[in-house]
N, C-alpha and C positions, 0 to 999 in steps of 0.2 A: 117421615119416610123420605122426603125427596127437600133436597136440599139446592136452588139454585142461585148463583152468584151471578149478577146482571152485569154484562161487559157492554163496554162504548165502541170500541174499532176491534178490538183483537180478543180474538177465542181460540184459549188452549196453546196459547204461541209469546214465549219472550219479544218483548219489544224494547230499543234502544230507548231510553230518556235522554232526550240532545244534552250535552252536560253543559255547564256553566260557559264552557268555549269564548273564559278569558274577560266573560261577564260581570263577575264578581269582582271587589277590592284588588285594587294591583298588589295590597299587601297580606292580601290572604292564601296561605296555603292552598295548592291545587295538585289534582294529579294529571300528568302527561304523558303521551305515547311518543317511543323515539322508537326509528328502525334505521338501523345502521345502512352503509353503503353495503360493507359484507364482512365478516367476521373475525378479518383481519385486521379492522379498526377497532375492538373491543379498547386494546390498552391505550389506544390515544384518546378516544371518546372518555372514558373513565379519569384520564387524566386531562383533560379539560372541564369536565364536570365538576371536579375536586375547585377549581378555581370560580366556580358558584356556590349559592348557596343553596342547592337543589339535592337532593338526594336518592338514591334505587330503593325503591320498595318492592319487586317483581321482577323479575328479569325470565325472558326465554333466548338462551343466547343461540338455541339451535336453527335461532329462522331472523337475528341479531337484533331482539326487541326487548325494551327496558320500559318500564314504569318508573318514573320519576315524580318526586313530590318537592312543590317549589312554588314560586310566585311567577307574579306575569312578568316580571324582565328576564328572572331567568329560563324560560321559553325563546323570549326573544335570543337570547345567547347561544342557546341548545342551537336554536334554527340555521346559527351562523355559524357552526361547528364542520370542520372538513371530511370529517366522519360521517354526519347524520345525512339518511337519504329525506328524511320526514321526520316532522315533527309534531306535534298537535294536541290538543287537549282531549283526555284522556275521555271512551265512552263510556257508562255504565247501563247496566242491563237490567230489568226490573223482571221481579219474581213472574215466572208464566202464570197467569190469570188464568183459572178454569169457567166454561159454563157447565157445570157438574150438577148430575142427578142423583143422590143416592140410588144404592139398588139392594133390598132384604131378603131377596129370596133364598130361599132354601138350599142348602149343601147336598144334594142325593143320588149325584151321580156315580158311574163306575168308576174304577181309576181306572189308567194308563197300562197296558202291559207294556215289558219292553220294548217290542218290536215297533210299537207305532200306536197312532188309532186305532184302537181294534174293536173301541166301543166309542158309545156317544157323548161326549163335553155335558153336566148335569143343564147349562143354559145355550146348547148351542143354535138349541128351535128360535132363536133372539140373536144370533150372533150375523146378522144379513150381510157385514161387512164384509165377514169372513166367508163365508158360504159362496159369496159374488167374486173371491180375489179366487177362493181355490175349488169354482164350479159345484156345489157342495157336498165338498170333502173330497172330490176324486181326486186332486193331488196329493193326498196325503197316500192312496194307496201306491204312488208311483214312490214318492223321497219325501223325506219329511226333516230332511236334513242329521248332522253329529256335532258332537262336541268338538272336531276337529275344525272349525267352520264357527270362527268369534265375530258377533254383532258388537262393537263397542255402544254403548248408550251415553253419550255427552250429557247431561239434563241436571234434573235436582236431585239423583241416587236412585235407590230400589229398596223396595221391602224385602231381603233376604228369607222372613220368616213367611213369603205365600206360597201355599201350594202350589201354586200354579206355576211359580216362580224358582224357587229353591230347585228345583229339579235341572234346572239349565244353567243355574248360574256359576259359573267358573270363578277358582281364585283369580287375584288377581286385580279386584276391583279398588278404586283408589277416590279418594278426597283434596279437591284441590282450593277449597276455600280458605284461607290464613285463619292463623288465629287471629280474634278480633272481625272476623267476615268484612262486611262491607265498609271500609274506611274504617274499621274500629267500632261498630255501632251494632255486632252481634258479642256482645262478650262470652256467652254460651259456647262459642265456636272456640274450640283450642286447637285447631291447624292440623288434628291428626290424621296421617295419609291415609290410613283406614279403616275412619268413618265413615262410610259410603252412603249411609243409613238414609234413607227419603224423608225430609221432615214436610215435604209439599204433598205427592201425589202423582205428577204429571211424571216423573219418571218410572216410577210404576206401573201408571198407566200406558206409556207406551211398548213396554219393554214385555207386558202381555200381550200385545199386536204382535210380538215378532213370535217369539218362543212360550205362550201361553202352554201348559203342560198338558192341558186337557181334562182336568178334572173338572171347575168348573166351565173356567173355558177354552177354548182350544187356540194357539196362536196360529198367524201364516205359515209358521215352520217351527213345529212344534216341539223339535230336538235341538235345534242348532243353541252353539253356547250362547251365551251374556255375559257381559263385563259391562259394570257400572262406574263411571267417570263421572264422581259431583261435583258440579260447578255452581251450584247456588245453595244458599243456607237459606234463612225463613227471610230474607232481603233481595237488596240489586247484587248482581254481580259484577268485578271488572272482565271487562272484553281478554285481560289478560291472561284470566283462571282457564277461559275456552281454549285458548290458543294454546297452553301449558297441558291442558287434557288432549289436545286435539294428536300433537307429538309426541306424548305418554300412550295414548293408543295405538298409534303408529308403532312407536319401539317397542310396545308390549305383540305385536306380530298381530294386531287385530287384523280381520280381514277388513269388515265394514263400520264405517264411523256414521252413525244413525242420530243426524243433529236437527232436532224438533223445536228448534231455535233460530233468531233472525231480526232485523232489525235494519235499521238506515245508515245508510253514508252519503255525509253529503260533500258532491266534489266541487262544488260553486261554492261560494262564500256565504258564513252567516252575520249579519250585520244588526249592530245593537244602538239603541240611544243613549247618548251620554249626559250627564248631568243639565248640557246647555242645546240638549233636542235634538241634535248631529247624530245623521247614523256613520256608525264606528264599524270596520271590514273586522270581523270578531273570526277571520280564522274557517277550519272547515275539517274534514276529520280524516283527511287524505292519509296518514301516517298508521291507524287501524286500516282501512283499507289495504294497504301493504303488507301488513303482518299477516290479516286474513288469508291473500293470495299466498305468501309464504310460505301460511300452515297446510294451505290445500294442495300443495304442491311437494311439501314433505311428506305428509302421507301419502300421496299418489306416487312417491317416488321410490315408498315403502310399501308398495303395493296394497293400501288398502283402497279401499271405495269411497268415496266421501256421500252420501243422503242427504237432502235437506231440504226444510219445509218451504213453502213458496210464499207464505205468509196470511194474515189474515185481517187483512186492510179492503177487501174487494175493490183492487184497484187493477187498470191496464198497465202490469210492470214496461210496455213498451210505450205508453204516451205519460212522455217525460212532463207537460203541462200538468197533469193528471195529477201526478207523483207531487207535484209542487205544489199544486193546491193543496191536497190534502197536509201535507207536511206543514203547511204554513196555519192551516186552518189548526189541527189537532197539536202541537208545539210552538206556534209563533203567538204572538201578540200585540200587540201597539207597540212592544219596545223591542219587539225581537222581530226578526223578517231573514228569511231563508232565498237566497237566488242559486240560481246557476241551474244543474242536477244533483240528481240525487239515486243511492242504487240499494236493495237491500240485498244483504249479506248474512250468510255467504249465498246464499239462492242465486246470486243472478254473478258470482263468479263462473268462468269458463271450464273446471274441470270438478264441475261438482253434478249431480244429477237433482235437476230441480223440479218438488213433486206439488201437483195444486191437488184440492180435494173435491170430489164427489159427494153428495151424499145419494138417496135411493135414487132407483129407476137411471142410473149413471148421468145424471142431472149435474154440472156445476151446482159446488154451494154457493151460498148467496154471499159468504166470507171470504171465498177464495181469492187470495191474488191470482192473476193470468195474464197473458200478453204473446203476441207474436213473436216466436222466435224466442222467448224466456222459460217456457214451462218444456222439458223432457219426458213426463209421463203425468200420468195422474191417478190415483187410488180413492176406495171410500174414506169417509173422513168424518162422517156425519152430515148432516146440515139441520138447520131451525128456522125452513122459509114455514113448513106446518104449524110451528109451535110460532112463528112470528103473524101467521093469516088467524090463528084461535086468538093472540093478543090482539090482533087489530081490531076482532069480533067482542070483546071483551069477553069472548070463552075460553080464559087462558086457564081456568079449574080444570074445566071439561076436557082439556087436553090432560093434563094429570090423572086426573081420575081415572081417565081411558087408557091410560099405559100409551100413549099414541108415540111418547118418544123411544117406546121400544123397539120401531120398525123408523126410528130417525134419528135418535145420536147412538153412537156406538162404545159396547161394553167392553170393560178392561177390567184388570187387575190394579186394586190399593196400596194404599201404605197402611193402613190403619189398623191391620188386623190378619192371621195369616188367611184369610176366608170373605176380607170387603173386596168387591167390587161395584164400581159406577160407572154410569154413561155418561161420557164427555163430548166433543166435535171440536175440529178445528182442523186444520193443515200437519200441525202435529200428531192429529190421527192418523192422517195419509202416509205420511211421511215412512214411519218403522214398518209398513207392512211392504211399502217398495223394500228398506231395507233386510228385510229377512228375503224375498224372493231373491235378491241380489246374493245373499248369503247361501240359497239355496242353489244358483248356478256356480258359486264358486265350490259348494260342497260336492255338487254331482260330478266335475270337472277337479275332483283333486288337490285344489287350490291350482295349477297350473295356467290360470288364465290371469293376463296383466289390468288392472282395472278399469283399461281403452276396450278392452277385448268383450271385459263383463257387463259394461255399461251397451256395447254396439249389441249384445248379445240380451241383453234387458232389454232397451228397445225396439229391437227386431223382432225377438222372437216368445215376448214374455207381454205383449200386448194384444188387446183386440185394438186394431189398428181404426185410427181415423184420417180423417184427408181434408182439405178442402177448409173450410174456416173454423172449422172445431180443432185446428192441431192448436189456434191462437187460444183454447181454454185446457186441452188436452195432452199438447206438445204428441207424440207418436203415436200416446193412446191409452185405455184402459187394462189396467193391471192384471194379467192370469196367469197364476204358479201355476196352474197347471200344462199350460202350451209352455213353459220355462223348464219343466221338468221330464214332459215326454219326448 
């Protein structure tokens, strides 16, 4: 019946794996991030490149960013190019780790009439996230959002066949992992743009936070559309599949980009040991970081929203020492060592709205990242300090047995089946339910508001507002569709 995956730093949240950053054989294949000065140097850049031995394996030329696959001098070369604003070794992303419960109950709820809720989700007596976002259930009698009004979902895909699901999902939904997936290393993957299909969970899961239908369980905005944008297959992904989904939901007219994903950039140097003990300046990952800002600025420039999780490292994203430890401690080793800073992304980019999590009693989780002046709201998301105080007692049965994670991690929608649902947690819990009320001020408003407009009007007027040194875990405040809609 209950099935849980034990994590070390991150719950329910993509995390960067620092890559090789020029560590490996100088005559070993790698792959590199370049972003041009601006998009008028495509044909000189391409025609420099030709005079290496380096080649494009990805390309987003709309924000002018290339994947390239090459050795370490030809990097060195790229770097020297009159074209390139940045250069760097390329990040990749490991599959989102869940702490997941299974959940067997019972199918025997009402459905859905058109018009809205008009009866009860078959598990909504268990749904406390939901209940706490929309004061339980009264926003739904105000708006409950339309089809007119698209959530894009960035993640690992969606179960098209759940109930819960199938009802909100819009064509349109796309696959952006190549054939070959990660380096060549899913062969299963044949690059077709739409297979959107969830083969993890975690985008399933959150994509019932936003627009759950109500049968078994109900989402924050229960009608608004969905579109699935998959960016991982059963592996890592490149940084470059995101960036390529990120401007496909853009041009697809999405309103909000709902990205439950995140990870490090480090803008100091990382330094390696070489054969004769010497630490060697190995580079740093400035060149994603550009494309990031890029992508977040082409969709805001297409008027959608950008969402995104704050992470789930429990760290002060504002003490930069902090950040460094950990980074050195969880990735570094006797021959690897991280200086300078470091920032995660896109959460702590400028025109993104960055969300930490709650679990009950509006408590910070005990996972959340937070920091002063980093976090713009914050949502439930789950937490496992209760399930972490019953292991420390060694009554971590007695927690099971008691259903006690039913009133502490929060239930979703699967992949597995069109009627599974489990309890997860994490910042990616938090994350899609900011973005559906976001969806839901753009729906009640027409779409006519600019995403400066929808975000001042999220944090104004779509929070229980705090002050004083809880904004440093909270940023403006806890989350309520319902003050968003009345």
């Amino acid at each position: 019946m209950k099935k849980v995956l034990t994590l070390i730093a991150a719950v329910a949240i993509a995390l960067f794996s620092f890559s090789a950053l020029g560590v490996g054989a100088d005559s070993e294949d790698q792959y590199y991030s370049v972003v041009l000065k601006n998009n008028a140097k495509v044909e000189q850049f391409k025609g420099d490149l030709a005079l290496t031995n380096a080649e494009i394996v990805y390309e987003v030329p709309e924000i002018g960013y290339y994947q390239v696959k090459g050795v370490a001098e030809d990097l060195n070369q790229i770097k020297g190019f009159k074209s390139v604003q940045a250069a760097s070794s390329s990040l990749s992303w490991e599959l989102p780790e869940l702490q997941e419960i299974e959940f067997d109950g019972d199918l025997s709820g009402d459905l859905l009439d058109e018009s809205g809720l008009e009866s009860t989700p078959a598990y909504w007596d268990i749904q406390w996230d939901i209940q706490r976002i929309t004061e339980n259930g009264a926003s739904y009698e105000e708006h409950t959002g339309s089809h007119d009004t698209v959530v894009a979902v960035i993640d690992t895909g969606i179960n098209p066949n759940h109930v819960d699901l199938a009802p909100n999902l819009l064509p349109g939904s796309k696959n952006f992992v190549p054939a070959g997936g990660f380096q060549g290393t899913e062969p299963s993957e044949t690059g077709d743009p739409d297979n959107y299909i969830d083969l993890h969970g975690h985008g399933s899961h959150v994509s019932g936070s936003i627009a759950g239908a109500g049968t078994g369980i109900a989402g924050v905005a229960p009608d608004l559309g969905l579109r699935a944008y998959r960016v991982f297959g059963t592996g890592s992904a490149e940084s470059a599949w995101i960036y390529k989904a990120m401007i496909a939901a853009a041009d697809d007219g999405s309103d909000v980009l709902s990205m439950s994903l995140g990870g490090w950039d480090l803008f100091g140097q990382t330094f390696v040991k070489d054969e004769n003990g010497k630490w060697v300046n190995a580079g740093n990952d400035v060149a994603d970081y550009v494309a990031y800002k890029r992508a977040a600025k082409y969709a805001e420039d297409k008027g959608a929203v950008v969402v995104v999780a704050a992470g789930n490292d429990g760290l002060d994203l504002s003490n930069n020492n902090e950040v460094m430890d950990y980074l050195n401690a969880e990735y570094g080793d006797e021959n690897i060592e991280f200086r300078g800073t470091a920032k995660t992304v896109p959460a702590q980019l400028s025109n993104v709205i960055n969300v930490s999590a709650t679990g009950p009693n509006d408590v910070l989780a005990i996972y959340s990242n937070y920091g002063a002046g980093q976090i713009d709201i914050t949502a439930p998301g789950g937490d496992r300090a209760l399930l972490q105080q019953y292991i420390d007692e060694g009554k971590e049965d007695e927690y099971y047995d008691n259903l006690l994670y039913y009133n502490e991690f929060a239930l979703s929608t699967g992949n597995e089946s069109p009627t599974e649902y489990y309890f997860s947690i994490g910042t990616s819990m938090a994350t899609p339910k900011v973005s559906a009320v976001a969806g839901l001020i753009i729906d009640q408003n027409n779409g006519d508001l600019s995403p400066a407009q929808v975000k001042r009007e999220l944090l104004k007027d779509a929070v229980d507002e705090v002050k004083g040194q809880e904004r440093k875990l909270f940023g403006n405040g806890h989350l309520n569709a319902l003050k968003a809609v009345q």
